[in-house]
C-alpha positions, 0 to 999 in steps of 0.5 A: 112309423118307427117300430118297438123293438124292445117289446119285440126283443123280449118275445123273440128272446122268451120263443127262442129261449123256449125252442132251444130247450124244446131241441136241446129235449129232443136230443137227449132222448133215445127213440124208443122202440115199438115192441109189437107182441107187446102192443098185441097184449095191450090191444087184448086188455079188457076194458076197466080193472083186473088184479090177479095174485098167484105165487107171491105174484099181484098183476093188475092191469087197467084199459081206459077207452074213450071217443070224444066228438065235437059233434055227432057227425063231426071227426073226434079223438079216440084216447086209449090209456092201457097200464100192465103192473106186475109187483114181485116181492121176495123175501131174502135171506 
């Protein structure tokens, strides 16, 4: 029984096409670097939302953390989103 290779073409083409973009991504960018006082920061956050201003300054920062489970017994994700925003504005003569 002969096989298509036309149709097997066109997939190997799309999934090759699709790794190398997927390397030629993970060599033009740098590996970043773990800043550990900063990850302590980050850990200290209180869940929800804060906005604070002092002297021409408005720091908000904002912890978002959830546990999914498939079920109650069953391993689950625990996704933790911290944003730290600091916004200085002055004015210039």
């Amino acid at each position: 029984m002969p096989i298509a290779l036309p149709p097997l073409a066109g997939v190997a083409l799309k999934y090759g096409t699709i790794a190398l973009a997927g390397y030629a991504l993970a060599r033009a960018t740098s590996h970043g670097r773990l800043d550990q006082p900063l990850e302590d920061i980050m850990d200290a956050t209180p869940e929800g939302a804060t906005l604070r201003t002092a002297d021409g300054q408005t720091s908000a920062t904002f912890r978002w953390r959830r546990i999914f489970r498939l079920n109650s017994t069953g391993r689950g994700v625990e996704i933790d989103a911290t944003a730290l925003t600091r916004l200085k504005v002055k004015r210039l003569a």
